[in-house]
N, CA, C and O of each residue as an XYZ file, in Angstrom:
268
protein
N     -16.579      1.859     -7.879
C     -15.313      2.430     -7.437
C     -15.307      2.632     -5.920
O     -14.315      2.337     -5.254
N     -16.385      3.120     -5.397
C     -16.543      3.630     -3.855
C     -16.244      2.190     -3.006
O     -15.664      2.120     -1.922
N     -16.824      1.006     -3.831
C     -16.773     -1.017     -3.557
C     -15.301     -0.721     -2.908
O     -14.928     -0.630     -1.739
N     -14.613     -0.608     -4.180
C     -13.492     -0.849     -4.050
C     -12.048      0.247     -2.822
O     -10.848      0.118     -2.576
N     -13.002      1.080     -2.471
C     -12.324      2.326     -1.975
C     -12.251      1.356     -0.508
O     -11.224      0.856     -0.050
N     -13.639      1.252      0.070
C     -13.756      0.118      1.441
C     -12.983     -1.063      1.127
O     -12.286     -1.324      2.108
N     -12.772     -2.018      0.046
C     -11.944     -2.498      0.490
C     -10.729     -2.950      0.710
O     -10.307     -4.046      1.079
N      -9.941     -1.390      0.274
C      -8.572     -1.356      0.112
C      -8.516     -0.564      1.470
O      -7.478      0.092      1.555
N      -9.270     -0.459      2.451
C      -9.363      0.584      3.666
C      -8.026      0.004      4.273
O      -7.225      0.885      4.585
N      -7.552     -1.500      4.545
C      -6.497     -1.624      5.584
C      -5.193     -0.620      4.726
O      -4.454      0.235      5.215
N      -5.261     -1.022      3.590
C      -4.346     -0.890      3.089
C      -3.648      1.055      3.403
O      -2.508      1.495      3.553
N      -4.778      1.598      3.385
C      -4.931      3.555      2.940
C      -4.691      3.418      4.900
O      -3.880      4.139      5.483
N      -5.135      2.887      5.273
C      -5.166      3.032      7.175
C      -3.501      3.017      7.524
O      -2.954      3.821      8.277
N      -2.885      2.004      6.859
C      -1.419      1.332      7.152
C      -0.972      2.827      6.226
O      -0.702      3.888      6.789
N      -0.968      2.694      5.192
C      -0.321      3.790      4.497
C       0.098      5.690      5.021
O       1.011      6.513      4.956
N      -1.487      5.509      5.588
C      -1.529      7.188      6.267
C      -0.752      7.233      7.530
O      -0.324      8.317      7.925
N      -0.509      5.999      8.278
C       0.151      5.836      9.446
C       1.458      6.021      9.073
O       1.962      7.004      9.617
N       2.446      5.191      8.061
C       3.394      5.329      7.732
C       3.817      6.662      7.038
O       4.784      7.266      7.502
N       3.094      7.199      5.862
C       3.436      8.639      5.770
C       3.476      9.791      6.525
O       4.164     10.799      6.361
N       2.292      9.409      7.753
C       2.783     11.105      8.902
C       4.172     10.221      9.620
O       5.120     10.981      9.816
N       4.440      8.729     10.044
C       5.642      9.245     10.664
C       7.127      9.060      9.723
O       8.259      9.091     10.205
N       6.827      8.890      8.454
C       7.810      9.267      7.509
C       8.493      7.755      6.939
O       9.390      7.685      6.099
N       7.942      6.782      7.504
C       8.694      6.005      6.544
C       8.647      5.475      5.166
O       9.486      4.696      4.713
N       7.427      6.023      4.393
C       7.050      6.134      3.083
C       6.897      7.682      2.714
O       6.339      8.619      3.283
N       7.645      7.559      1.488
C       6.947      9.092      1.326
C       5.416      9.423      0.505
O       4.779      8.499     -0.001
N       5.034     10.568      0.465
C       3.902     10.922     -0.011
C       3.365      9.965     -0.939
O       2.339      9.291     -0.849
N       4.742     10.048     -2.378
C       4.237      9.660     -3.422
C       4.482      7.917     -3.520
O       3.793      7.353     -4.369
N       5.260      7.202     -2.839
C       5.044      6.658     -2.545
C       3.977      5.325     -2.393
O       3.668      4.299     -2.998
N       3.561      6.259     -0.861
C       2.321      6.234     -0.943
C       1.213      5.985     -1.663
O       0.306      5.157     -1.573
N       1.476      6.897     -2.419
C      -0.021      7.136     -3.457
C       0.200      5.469     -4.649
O      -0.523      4.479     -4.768
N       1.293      5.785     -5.206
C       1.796      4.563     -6.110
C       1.319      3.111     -4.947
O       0.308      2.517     -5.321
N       1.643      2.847     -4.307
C       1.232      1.648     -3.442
C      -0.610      1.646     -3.498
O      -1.308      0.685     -3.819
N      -1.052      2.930     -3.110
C      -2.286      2.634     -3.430
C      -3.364      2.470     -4.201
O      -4.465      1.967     -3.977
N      -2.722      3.135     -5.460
C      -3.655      3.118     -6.706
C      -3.486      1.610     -7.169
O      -4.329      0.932     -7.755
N      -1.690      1.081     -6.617
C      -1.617     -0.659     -7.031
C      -2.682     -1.738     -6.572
O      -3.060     -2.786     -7.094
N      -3.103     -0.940     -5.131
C      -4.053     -1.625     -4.180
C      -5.971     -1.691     -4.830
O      -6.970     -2.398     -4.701
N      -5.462     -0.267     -5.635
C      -7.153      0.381     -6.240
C      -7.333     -0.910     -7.195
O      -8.408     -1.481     -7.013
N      -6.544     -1.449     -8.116
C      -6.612     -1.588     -9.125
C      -6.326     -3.141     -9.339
O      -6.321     -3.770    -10.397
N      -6.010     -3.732     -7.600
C      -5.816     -5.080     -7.884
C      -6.243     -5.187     -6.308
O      -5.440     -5.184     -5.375
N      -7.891     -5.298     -6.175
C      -7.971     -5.007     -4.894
C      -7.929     -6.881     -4.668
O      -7.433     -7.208     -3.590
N      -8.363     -7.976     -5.510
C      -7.599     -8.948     -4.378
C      -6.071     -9.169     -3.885
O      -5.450    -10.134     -3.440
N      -5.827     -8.115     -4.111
C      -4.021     -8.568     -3.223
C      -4.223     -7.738     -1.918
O      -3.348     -7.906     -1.069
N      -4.963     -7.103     -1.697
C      -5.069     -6.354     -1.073
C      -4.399     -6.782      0.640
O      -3.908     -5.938      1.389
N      -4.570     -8.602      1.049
C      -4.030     -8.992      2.053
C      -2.915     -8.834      2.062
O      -2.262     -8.331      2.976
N      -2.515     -9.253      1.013
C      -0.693     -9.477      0.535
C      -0.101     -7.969      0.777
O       0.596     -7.685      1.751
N      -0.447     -7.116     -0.166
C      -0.150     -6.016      0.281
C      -0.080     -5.130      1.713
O       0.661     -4.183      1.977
N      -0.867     -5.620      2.347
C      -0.835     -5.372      4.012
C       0.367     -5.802      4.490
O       1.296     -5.186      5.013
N       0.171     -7.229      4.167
C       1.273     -8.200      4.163
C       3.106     -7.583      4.631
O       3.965     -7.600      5.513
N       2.676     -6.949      2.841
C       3.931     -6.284      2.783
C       4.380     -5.062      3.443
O       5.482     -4.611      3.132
N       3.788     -4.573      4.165
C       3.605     -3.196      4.226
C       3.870     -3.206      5.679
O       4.199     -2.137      6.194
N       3.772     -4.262      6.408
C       3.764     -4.413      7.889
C       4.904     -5.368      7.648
O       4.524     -6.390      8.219
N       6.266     -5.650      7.045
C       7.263     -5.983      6.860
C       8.477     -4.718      7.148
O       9.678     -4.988      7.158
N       8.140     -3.839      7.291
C       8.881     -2.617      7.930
C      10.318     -2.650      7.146
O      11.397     -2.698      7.737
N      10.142     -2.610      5.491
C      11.106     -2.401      5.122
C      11.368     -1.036      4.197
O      10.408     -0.309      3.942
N      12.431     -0.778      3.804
C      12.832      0.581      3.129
C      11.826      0.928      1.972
O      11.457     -0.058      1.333
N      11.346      2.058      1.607
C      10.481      2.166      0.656
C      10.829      1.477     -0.495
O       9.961      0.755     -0.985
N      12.029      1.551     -1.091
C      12.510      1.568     -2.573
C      11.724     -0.047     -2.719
O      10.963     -0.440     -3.604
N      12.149     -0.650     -1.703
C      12.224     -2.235     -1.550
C      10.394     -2.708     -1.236
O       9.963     -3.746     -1.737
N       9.582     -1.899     -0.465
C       8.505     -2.334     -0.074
C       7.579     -1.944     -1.668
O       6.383     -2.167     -1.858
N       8.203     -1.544     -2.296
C       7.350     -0.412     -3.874
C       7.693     -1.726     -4.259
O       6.810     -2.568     -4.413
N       9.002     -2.011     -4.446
C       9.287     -3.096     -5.529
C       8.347     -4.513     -5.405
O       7.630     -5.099     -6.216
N       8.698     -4.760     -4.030
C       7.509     -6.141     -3.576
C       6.208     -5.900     -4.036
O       5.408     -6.810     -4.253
N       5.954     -4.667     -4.201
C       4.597     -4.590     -3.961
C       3.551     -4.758     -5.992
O       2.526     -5.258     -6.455
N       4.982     -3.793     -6.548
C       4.685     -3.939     -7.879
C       4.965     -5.761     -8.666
O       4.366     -6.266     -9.616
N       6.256     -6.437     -7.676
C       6.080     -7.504     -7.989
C       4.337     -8.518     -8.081
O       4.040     -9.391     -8.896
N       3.852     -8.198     -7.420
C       2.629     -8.882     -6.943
C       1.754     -9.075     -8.638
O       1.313    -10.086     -9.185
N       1.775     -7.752     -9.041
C       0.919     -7.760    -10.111
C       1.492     -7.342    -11.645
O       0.729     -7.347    -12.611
């Protein structure tokens, strides 16, 4: 599990950036990353998406599309 904690790191780095300045919220958040825990090869893609600077509702949806 700890494997997998390093290498979802871009992903939790991008995420914590976007939740202090608000464009994801908390939970959010968390939902994007447990997607990241649990399917850590998308893990690029998901960066991917995430540095696409779009509205949450829409960056959740891309993101659950993946898997």
């Amino acid at each position: 599990m700890n494997e997998n904690r390093q290498k979802v790191a871009p992903v939790t780095d991008l995420l914590e950036y976007k939740i202090r300045v608000g464009e994801i919220s908390n939970e959010g958040g968390h939902e994007i990353f447990h997607i990241a825990l649990k399917n850590v090869e998308k893990v690029d893609q998901i960066v991917y998406i995430l540095e696409m600077d779009l509205p949450e509702a829409d960056t959740i949806a891309k993101v659950k599309q993946l898997v």
